[in-house]
One Martini backbone bead per residue (centre of mass of N, CA, C, O) as a GRO file, in nm:
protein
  117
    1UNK     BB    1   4.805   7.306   1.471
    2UNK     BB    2   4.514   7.375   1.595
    3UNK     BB    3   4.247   7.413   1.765
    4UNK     BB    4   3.963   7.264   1.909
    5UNK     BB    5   3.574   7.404   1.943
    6UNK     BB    6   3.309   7.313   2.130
    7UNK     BB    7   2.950   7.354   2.102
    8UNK     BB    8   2.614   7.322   2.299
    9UNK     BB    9   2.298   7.322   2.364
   10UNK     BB   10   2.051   7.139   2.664
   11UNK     BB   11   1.766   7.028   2.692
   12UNK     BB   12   1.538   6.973   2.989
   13UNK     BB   13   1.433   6.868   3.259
   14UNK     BB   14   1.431   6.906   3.609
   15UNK     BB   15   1.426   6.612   3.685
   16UNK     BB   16   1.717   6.556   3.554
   17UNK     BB   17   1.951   6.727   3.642
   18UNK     BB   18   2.094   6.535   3.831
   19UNK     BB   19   2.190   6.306   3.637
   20UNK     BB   20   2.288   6.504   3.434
   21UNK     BB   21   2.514   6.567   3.606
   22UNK     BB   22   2.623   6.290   3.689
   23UNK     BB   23   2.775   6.260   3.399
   24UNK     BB   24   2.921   6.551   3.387
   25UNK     BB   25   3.127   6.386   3.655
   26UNK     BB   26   3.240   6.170   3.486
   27UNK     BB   27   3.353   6.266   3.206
   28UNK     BB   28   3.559   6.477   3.440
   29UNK     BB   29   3.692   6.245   3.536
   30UNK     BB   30   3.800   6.076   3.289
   31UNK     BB   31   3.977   6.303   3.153
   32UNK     BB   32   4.167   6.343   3.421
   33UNK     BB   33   4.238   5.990   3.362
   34UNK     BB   34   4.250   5.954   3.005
   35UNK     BB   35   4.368   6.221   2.862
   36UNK     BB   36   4.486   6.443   2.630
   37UNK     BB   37   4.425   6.755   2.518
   38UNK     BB   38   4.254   6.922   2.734
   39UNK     BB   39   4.152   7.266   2.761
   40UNK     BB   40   3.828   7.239   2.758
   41UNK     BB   41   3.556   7.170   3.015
   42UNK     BB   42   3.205   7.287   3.010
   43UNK     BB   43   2.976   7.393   3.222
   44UNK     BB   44   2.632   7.557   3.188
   45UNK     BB   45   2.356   7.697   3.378
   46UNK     BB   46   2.025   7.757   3.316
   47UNK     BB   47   1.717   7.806   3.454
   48UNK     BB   48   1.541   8.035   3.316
   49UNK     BB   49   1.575   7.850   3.094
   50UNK     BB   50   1.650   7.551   3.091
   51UNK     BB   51   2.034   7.515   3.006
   52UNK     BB   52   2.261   7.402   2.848
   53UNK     BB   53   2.629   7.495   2.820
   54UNK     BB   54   2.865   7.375   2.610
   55UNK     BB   55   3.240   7.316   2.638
   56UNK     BB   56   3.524   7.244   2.393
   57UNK     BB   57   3.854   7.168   2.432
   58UNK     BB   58   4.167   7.140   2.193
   59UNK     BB   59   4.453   7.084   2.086
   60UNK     BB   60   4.315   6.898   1.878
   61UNK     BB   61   4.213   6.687   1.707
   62UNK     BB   62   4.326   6.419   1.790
   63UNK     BB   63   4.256   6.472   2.071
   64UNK     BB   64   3.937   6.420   2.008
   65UNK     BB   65   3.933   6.163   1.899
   66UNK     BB   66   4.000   6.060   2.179
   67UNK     BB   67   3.826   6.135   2.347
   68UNK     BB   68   3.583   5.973   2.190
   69UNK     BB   69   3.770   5.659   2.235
   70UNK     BB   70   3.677   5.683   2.557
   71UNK     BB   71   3.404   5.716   2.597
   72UNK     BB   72   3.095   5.659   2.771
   73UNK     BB   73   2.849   5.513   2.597
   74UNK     BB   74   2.655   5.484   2.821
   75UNK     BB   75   2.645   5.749   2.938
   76UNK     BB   76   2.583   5.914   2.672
   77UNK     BB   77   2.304   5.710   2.600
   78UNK     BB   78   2.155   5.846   2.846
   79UNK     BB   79   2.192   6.176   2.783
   80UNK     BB   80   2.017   6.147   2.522
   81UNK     BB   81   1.745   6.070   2.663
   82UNK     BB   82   1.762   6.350   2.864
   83UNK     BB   83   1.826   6.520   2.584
   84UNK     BB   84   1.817   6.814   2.416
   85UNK     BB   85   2.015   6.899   2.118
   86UNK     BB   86   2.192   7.136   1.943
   87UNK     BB   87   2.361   7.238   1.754
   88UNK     BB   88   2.686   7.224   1.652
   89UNK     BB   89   2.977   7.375   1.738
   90UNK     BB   90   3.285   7.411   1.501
   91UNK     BB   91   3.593   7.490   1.537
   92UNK     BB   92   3.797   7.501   1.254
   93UNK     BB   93   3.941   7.201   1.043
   94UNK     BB   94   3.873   6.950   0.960
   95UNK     BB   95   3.887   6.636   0.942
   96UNK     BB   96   3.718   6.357   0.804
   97UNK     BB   97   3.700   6.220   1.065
   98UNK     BB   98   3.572   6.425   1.241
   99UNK     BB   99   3.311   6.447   1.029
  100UNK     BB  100   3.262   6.121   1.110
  101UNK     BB  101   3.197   6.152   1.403
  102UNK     BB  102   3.007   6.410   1.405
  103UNK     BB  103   2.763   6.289   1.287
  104UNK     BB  104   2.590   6.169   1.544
  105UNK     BB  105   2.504   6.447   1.655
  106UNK     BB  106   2.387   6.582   1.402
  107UNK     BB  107   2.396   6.889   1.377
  108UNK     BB  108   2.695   7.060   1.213
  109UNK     BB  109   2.860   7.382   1.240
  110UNK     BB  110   3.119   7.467   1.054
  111UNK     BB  111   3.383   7.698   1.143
  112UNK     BB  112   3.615   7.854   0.978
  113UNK     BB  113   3.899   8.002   0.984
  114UNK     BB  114   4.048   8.347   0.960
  115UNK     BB  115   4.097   8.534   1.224
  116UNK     BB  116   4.404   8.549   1.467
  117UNK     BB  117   4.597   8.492   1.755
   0.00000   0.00000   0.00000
């Protein structure tokens, strides 16, 4: 089974950027106290025009599924009232778990693997 990867990036107010940096040490406080087979975890922010973009890997499908029924709901639920999401980003082959929790996120575009090494 291989890794999945996902990206995404979140447009925000810039007087909200404080707060949602603070959901984002939270969220990355729980991976390293809760998660296994978190692979990266990272957040990257451009000033202007403000832009968030995240990426996340996992070691497996497995992985992100846990990692989803770990997640801080009300934190995630803060988050999603403070940013709007661009479409995401799926790296790899779903499970059709994976495809039915990934749907609350809105337009999800799935990529599925052709050659890698």
């Amino acid at each position: 089974m291989s890794s999945v990867f996902t990206a995404c990036t979140m447009t925000l107010d810039a007087s909200d950027l404080e707060e949602v940096e603070g959901i984002f040490n939270g969220f990355i406080k729980d991976v390293q106290e809760k998660d296994h087979g978190v692979l990266k975890y990272e957040y990257y922010v451009d000033e202007d025009p403000l832009l968030i973009h995240v990426f996340e890997e996992y070691e497996s499908p497995q992985a992100m599924l846990d990692h989803y029924k770990t997640l801080n709901v009300e934190a995630a639920g803060r988050l999603l009232q403070l940013v709007k999401l661009s479409p995401l980003h799926y790296y790899g082959d779903p499970t059709p778990e994976e495809r039915a929790t990934l749907e609350g996120f809105g337009t999800v575009l799935f990529h599925r693997p052709l050659a890698s090494i």
